[in-house]
N, C-alpha and C positions, 0 to 999 in steps of 0.2 A: 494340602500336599505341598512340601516342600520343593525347591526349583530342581536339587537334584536329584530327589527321589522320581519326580515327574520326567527326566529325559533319562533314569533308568529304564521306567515302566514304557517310557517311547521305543528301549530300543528292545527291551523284551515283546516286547507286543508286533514290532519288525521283524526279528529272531522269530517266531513261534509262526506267524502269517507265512511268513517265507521258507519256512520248515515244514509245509503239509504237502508240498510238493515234492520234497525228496523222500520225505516216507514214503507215500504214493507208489514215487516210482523205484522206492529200494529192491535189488542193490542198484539199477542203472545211472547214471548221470541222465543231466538233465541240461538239453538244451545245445544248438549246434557246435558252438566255440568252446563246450564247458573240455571234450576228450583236447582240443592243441593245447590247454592250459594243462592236463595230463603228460602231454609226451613235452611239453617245456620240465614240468618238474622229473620225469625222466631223463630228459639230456644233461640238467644242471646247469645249463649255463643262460645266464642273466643278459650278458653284453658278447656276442660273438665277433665284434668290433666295435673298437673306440668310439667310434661314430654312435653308436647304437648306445651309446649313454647319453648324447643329446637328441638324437632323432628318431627315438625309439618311450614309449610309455612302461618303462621299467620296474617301475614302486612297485605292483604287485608280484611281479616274476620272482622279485629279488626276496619278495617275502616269503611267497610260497616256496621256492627253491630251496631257501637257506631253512624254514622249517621242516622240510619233509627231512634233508638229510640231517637235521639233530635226531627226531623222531622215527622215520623209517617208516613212518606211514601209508599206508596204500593212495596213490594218488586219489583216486577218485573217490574214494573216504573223506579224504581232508575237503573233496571239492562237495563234498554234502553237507559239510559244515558252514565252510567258506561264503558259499552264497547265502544264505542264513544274517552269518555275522555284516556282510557290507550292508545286507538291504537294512539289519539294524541301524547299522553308522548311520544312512540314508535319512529314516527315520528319526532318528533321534536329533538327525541335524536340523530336517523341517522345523522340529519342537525351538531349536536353539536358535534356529534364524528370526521365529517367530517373539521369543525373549525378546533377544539380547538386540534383534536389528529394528523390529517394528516394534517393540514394545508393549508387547500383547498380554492378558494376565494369563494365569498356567493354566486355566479350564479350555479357554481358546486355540492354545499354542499345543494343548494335546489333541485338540478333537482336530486340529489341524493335521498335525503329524499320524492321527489313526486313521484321519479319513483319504492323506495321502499312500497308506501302503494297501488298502484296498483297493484302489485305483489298478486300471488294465494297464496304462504306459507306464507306471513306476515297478507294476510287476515285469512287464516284458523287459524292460531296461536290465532287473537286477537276473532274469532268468541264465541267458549266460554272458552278458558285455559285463565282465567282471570287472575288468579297468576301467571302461566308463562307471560303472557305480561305485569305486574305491574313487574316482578321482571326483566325482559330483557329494559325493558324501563329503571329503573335505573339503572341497567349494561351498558347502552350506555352513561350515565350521569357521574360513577363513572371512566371509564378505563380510559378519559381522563388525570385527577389528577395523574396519576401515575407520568409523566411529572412533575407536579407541588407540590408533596411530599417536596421539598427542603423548602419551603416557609411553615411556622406555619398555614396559612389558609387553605394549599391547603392540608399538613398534616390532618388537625382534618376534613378539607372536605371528606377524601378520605375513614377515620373512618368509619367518621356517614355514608356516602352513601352503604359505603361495609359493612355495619350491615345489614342497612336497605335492601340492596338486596340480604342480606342471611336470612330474615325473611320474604321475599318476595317470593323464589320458588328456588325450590332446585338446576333446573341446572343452574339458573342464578348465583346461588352461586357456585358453581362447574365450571362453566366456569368463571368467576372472579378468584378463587382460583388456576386453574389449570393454567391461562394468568401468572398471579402476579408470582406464585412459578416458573412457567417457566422461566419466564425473570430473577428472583435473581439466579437460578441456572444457567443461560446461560452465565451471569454476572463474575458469581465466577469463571468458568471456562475458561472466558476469561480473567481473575484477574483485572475486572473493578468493587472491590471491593471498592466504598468510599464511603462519606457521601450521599451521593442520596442511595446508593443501601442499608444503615443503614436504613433510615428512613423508604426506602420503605418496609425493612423487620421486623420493628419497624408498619406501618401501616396496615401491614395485619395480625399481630398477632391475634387484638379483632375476625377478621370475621372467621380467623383460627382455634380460639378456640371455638369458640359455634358454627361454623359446625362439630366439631369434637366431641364435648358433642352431635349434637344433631344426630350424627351417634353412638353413644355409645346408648343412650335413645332407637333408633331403633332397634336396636340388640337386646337388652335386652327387648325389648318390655314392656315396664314400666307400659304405659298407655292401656296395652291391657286390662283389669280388670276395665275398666270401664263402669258402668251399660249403657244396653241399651233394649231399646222395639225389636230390630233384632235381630232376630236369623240365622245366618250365615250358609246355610249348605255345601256351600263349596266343590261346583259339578265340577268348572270350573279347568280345571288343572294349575296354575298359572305357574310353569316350574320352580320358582326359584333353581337355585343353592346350595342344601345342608342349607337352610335358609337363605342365603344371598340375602337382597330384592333389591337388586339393578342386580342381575346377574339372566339371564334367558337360561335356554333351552329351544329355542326357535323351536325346532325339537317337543319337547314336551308340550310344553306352548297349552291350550286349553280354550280359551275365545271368548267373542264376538266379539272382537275386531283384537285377534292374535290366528292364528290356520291356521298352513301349510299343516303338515300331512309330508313333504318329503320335503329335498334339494333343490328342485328343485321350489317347492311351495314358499318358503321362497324367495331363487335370485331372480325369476321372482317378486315378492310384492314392493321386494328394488329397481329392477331396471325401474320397470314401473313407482315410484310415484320417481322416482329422472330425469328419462325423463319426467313426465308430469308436475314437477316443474320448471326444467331449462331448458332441453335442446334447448326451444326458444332463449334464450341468451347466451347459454353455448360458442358460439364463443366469445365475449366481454368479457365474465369474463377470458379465458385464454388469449385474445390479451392485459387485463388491470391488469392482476395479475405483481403486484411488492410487492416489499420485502418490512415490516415491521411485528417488531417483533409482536404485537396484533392480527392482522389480521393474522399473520404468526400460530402463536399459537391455535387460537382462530380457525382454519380453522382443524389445526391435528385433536384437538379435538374433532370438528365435526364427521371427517373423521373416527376414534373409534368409535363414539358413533352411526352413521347411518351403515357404512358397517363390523363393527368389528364381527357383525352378518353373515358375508357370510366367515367369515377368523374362528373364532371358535363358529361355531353355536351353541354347546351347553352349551357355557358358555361366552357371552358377554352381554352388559347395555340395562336394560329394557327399553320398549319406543321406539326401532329403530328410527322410524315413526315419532315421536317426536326430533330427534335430526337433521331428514332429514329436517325436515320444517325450523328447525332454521339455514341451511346453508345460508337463503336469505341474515342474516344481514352481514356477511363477502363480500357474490358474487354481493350480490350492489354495493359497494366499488368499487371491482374490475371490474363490467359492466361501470360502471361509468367514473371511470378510462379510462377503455378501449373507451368509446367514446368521451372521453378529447382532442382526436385527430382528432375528426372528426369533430367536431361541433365550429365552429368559435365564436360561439353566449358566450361560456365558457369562453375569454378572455384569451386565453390561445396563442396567436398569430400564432394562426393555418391558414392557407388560406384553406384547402379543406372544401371543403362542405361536412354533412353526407353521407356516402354511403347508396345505396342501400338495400342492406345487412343488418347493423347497425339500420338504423330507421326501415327496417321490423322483425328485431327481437325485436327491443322494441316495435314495434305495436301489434304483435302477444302476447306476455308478459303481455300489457296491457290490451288483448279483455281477455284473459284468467282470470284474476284477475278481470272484470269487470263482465263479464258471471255467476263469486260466488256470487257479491256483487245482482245478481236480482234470485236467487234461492229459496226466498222465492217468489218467481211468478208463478217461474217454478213449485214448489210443489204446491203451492195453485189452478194453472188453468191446470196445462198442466198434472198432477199427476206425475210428474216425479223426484223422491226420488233418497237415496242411494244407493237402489239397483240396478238401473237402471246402473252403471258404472263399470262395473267386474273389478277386482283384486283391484284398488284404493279403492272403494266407500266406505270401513269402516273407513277408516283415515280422514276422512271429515266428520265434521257435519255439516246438516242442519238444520234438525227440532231439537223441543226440545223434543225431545227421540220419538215422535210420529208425524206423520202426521198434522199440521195445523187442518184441519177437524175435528182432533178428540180431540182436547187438549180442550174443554167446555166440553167435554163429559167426559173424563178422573175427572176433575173437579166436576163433576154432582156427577159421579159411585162414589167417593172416598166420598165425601160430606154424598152420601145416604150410605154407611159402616159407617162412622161416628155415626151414629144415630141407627144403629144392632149389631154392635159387642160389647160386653160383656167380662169381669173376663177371659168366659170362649170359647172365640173363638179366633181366632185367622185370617189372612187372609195372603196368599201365593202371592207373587210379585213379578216379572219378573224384572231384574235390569232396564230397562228401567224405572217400573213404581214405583220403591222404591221411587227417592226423590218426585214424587207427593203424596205416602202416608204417608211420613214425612210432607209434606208442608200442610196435608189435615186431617190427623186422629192425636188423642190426644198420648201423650208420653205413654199411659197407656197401648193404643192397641197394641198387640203383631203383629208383622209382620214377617212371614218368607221368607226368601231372597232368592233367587234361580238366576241363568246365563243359566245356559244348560237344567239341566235334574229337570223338575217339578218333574217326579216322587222317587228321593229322597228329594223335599221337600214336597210333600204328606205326606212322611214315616215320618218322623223327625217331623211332624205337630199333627199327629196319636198317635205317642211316646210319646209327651208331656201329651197328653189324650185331647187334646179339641175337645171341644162337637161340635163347629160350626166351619168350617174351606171353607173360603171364598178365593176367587179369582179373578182376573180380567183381562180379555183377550178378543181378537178382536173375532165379532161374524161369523163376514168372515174373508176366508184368505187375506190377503193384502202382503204377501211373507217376513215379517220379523222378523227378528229375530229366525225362525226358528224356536220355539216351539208353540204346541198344547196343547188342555187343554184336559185328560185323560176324557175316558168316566164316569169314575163315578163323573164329574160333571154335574150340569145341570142349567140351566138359573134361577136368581133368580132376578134379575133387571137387564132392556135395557136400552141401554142409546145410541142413535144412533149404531155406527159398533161397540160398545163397549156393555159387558154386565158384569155383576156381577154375577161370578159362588159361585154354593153352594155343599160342598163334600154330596154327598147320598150313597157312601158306593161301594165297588169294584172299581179297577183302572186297565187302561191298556189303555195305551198312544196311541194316534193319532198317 
């Protein structure tokens, strides 16, 4: 098989794996974040300030945005497609990194790339962090060029890709930058200063500097002062750092998604979802770890950004959880590697056949990553949701903020506010169901935004003096998320397990 028929079949074989989950769940979307990427191609706009073209992860906005209005497409059509097409990019990159960077021959450098999109973190990754998979996909495409710098193509190739996946997702850009400045510093220090280590310090300037503007833009918060229908009231305790949005206290951090309470809380979180990611193959990736500098690099930084959390909890990189999932694309490699020796079928003139061992941990690896790919089954027939799996279940999406069940109904309740709220009302939304009342009520309607505690956005709803202030919450418990709707509301439209509350005055929470 030819090299580029072989990172065809890499990204059909990512396309196809990644597509059994939106059939599954057709027509719904799939996944928390997939509905805001909905009401972005809704609003059409890519940069709502200047700023927001450096301190803002734009590349995919600006594609989906500017395709739907050629097309006229249904949002969340295209977003059935969409996640499909990056997990291929993903895929097909593995295959290409394993080419053109380590040198691997095409039997290797496929089974690498097949056995990465079966993997649980490569799928949760691509389920809905869209940007993080458009921008790690071409992170797998640029690191190779570093090698090929010396040469004018491989030069201006190394440019254009390292913009583009600094305007594609910030730790893609962050782990690019921190690879690249590793190896010129590792360079200099071994005095294997010369015209390669020029160029390449010559090619990472562009990506250098407009991540570095567009961490100045953040700081300064440029783009904060731009008009919006939310009102923000900012119950959840974010933890940051003394205002630095990249550093969290994470002892202190109080959201839906992050909130330990104790030390203790925190290690057990990190260590349960870094056993339930690897430890099926964690033998192969230490029997196939070898030295290069990329993968060498590319793996510290991991190692910071998931555990730097348990070394100084109150001041390490937002996201933990987030940087765990992305150890898969280094520990491929090195599982890979690791079964290079085993598997005669590699051409690697090996006589022993797989062991035991070996093919039952990539068995176990694969039922795991396959078990995600039918979870929209599992929630649609069997009720079996997020909650159902202690300590992991919030770092996993499944549904799209709600139950399958209930998303025509969410749809319905928002539809019928549409057509009652007024100048002078206003209506209260649980983060879950914010981007459905972007995607559903006009720019005009005010919304107040709340995470934890409704009853500071009752107050904050009150303050403002509106007359009518509406709500929307499950009419039974269904166990999530954790908030209740205070008694001074009362049902003012059903709409299956969903209903549309209306404030009548006095509050005192569930």
């Amino acid at each position: 098989m030819s090299g580029w028929k072989a990172l065809s079949l890499a990204f059909f074989v990512g396309f196809v794996i990644r597509l059994v989950p939106e059939v599954l769940s057709y027509p719904h979307p799939i996944g928390f974040d997939t509905v805001y990427y909905a009401t972005v191609m809704k609003s059409g706009v890519v940069w709502p300030h200047w700023g927001s073209f450096f301190g803002s992860s734009w590349l995919l906005l600006a594609l989906i945005v500017s395709f739907r209005s050629l097309v006229g497409v249904d949002p969340f059509s295209l977003l059935k497609v969409l996640g499909p097409v990056l997990f291929g990019l993903n895929v097909a990159g593995v295959y290409w990194f394993a080419r053109k960077a380590l040198a691997w021959n095409v039997r290797l450098s496929v089974f690498a790339s097949g056995f990465f999109a079966l993997q649980l973190a490569s799928l949760r990754i691509s389920w809905d962090l869209l940007r993080n998979t458009l921008g790690l996909g071409l992170l797998l495409f640029t690191l190779p060029l570093i090698g090929l710098v010396d040469s004018r193509r491989g030069l201006v190739g190394f440019i254009v890709l390292g913009l583009l996946t600094v305007f594609a997702h910030e730790y893609a850009a962050v782990t690019l930058l921190v690879v690249v400045l590793g190896l010129l510093v590792w360079r200099f220090l071994k005095r294997r200063v010369d015209a390669s280590w020029k160029r390449l310090l010559v090619g990472v300037v562009p990506s250098l500097t407009v991540f570095a503007v567009g961490v100045w833009v953040r700081f300064l918060q440029l783009d904060s002062a731009v008009g919006s229908n939310v009102i923000e009231v900012g119950d959840g305790a974010r933890g940051y750092v003394r205002g630095v949005f990249f550093l969290v206290d994470y002892l202190g951090v109080k959201s839906s998604t992050d909130s330990y309470g104790s030390y203790w809380g925190l290690a057990s979180s990190v260590l349960a979802l870094f056993v339930l990611l690897y430890l099926s193959y964690s033998f192969l990736i230490w029997k196939g770890y070898f030295g290069n500098e990329i993968l060498g690099t590319w793996t510290a930084l991991l190692v910071v950004g998931a555990f730097g959390c348990l070394v100084f909890p109150f001041c390490a990189l937002e996201y933990w959880h987030r940087w765990m999932f992305m150890f898969v694309y280094p520990f491929t490699f090195y599982a890979a590697n690791g079964l290079r020796v085993s598997f005669k079928v590699f051409g690697e003139g090996i006589a022993r056949l797989p062991s035991r061992k070996a093919t039952g941990m990539v068995l176990v690896t694969v039922l795991l990553g396959v078990s995600y790919l039918f979870t929209p089954v599992l929630m649609a027939r069997a009720n079996v949701n997020v909650s159902s799996f202690p300590m992991t279940c919030t770092y996993f999406s499944v549904s799209p903020t709600v139950p399958y069940e209930d998303v025509d109904d969410v749809a319905q309740a928002m539809q019928w506010l549409q057509g009652r709220l007024s100048q002078n009302s206003c209506v209260i939304l649980q983060h879950a169901f914010l981007s459905w009342g972007k995607l559903y009520l006009d720019n005009s309607q005010i919304i107040v935004h709340f995470e934890l505690d409704v009853d500071s956005a009752v107050n904050v709803a009150l303050e403002r003096g509106f007359d009518h202030v509406f709500s929307v919450w499950w009419n039974v418990d269904i166990g999530w998320y954790g908030v209740s709707m205070p008694s001074g509301f009362v049902p003012a439209g059903d709409f299956g397990r969903l209903s549309v509350y209306e404030y009548s005055g006095g509050m005192n929470s569930g």
